[in-house]
C-alpha positions as CSV (number, residue, x, y, z in Angstrom):
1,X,158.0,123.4,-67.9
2,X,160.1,123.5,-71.2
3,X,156.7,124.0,-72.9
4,X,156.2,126.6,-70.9
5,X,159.4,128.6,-70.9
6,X,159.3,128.4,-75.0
7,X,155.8,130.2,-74.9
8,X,157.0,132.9,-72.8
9,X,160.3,133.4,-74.8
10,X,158.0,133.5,-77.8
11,X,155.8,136.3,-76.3
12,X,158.5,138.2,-75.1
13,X,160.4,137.8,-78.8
14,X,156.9,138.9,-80.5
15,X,156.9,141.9,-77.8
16,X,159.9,143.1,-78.6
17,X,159.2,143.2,-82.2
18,X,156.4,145.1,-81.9
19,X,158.3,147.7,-80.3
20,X,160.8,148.0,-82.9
21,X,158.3,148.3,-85.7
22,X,158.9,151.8,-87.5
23,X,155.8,153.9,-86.6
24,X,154.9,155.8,-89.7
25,X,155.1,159.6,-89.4
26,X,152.6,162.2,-89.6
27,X,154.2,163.1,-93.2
28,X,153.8,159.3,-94.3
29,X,150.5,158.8,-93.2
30,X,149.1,161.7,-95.0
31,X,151.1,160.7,-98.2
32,X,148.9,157.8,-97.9
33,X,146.1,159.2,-97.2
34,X,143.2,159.4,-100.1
35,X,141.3,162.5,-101.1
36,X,138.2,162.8,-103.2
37,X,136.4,165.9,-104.0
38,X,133.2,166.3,-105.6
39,X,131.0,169.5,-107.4
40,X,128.0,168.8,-108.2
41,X,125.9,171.4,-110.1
42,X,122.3,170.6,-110.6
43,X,119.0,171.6,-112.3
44,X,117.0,174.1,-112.2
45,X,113.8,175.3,-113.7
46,X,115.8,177.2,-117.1
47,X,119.4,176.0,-119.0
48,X,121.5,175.6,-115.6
49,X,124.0,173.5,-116.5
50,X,124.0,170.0,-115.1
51,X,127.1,168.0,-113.8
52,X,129.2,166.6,-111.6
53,X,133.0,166.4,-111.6
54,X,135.7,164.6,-108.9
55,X,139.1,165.4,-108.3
56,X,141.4,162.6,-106.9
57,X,144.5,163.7,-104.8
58,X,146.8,161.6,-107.9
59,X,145.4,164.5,-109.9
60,X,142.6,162.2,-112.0
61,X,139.5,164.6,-113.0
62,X,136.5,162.4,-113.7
63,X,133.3,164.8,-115.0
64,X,129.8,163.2,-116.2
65,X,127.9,165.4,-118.4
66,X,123.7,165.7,-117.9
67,X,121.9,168.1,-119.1
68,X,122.8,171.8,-120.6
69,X,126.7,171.2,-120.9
70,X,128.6,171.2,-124.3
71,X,129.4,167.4,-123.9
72,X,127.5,164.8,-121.8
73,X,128.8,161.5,-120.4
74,X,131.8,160.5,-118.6
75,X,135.1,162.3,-119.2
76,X,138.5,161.8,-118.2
77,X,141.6,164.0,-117.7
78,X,145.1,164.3,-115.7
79,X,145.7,167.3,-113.5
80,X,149.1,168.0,-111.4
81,X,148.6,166.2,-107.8
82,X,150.2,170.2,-106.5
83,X,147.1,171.9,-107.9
84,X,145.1,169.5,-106.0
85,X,147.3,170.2,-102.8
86,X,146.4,173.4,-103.4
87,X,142.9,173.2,-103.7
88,X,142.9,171.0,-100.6
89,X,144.8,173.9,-99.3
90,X,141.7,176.0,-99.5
91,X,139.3,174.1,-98.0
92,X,141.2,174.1,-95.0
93,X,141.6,177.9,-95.1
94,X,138.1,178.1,-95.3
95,X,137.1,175.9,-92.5
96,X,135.1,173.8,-94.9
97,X,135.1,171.0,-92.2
98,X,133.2,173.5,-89.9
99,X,130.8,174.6,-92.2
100,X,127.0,173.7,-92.3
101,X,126.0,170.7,-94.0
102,X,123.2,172.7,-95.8
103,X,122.7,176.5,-96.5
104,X,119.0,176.8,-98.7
105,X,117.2,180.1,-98.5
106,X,113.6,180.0,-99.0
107,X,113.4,181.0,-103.2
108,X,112.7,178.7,-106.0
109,X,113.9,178.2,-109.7
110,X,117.9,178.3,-108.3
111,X,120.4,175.1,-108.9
112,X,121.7,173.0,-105.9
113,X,125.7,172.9,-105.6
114,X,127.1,170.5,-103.5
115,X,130.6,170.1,-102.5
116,X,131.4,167.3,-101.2
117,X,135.7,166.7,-99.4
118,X,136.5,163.0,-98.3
119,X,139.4,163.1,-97.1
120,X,141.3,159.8,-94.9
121,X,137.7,157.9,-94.6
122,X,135.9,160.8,-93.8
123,X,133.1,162.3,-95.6
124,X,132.2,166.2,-95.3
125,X,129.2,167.5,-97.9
126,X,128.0,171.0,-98.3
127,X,124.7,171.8,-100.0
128,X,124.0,175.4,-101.6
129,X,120.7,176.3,-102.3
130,X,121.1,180.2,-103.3
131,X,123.2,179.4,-99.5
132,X,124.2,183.6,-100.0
133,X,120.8,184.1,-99.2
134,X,120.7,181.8,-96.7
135,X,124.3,182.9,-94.7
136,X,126.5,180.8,-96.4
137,X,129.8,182.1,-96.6
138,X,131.2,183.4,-99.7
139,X,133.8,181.9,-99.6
140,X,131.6,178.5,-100.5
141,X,131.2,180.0,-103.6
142,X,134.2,181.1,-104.5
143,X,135.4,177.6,-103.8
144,X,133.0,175.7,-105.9
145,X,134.0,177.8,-108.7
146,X,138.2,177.2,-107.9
147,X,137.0,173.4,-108.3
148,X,135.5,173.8,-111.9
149,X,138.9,176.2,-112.8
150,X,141.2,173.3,-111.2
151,X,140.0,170.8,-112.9
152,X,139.3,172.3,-116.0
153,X,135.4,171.3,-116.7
154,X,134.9,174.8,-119.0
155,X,135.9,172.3,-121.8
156,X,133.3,170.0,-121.6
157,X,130.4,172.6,-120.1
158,X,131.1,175.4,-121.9
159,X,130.3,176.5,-125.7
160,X,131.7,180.0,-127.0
161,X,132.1,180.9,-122.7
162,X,128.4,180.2,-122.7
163,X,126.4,177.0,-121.6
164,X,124.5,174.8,-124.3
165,X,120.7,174.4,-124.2
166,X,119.9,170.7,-124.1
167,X,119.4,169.1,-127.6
168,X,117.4,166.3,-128.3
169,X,119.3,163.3,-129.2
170,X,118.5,161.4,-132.6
């Protein structure tokens, strides 16, 4: 009986501690939240230039070089975490999460953007594929070109304002 009387009094006790736990605001939970975005620009049959470059919600810019860009390989670089906000900021104006997940019209010989949000475990990836021309919002555009101006990737892509023709490596 004792026995049982200390297990009960240790329920209740465990119970009531539970209940007093602080329960983490809205404000918190996104604070701890993580955020990942990702353009990814990709071949085509001339010079396009060839890359792909993340944003982190801390503000950390990693861009890997491939083909047609001024420098190849991985690069690193700091960005504030409020132009990130702000960027986030516009996919949400957008409706990014509502988007399709692909937007190809039927031509050849164009690159294949891809923008890819994950944001709090969740993954949302949208493919261009001359998407214009296949009823893709313009604002899909206008965003995958905010993420190359945010995080700065003109230094590494860009030669003169232009992109570099591949060169054989020695």
């Amino acid at each position: 009986m004792f026995g049982m009387r200390r297990l009960v009094l240790t329920a209740l006790a465990a119970c009531a501690l539970a209940a007093c736990a602080p329960v983490q605001s809205s404000a918190a939970q996104e604070e701890n939240s993580t955020v990942t975005i990702t353009l990814t620009r990709g071949p085509c049959f001339g010079t396009c230039p060839v890359y792909r470059v993340s944003i982190r919600e801390t503000g950390e810019v990693v861009y890997v070089g491939e083909q047609f860009v001024n420098v190849r390989g991985e690069q690193r670089a700091q960005i504030s975490p409020q132009a990130v906000q702000a960027l986030i900021a516009r996919f949400d104006e957008i409706g990014f999460e509502n988007l399709q997940d692909e937007y190809r019209a039927p031509v050849s010989d164009n690159p294949t953007f891809t923008i890819t949000l994950e944001r709090n475990g969740v993954s949302k990836t949208v493919v261009d594929y001359a998407g214009i021309g296949a009823g893709m919002p313009a604002a899909v555009r206008a965003l995958e070109d905010e993420i190359d101006r945010v995080a700065g990737t003109a230094r590494w892509v860009l030669r003169d304002g232009q992109a570099v023709r591949d060169r054989p490596e020695h």
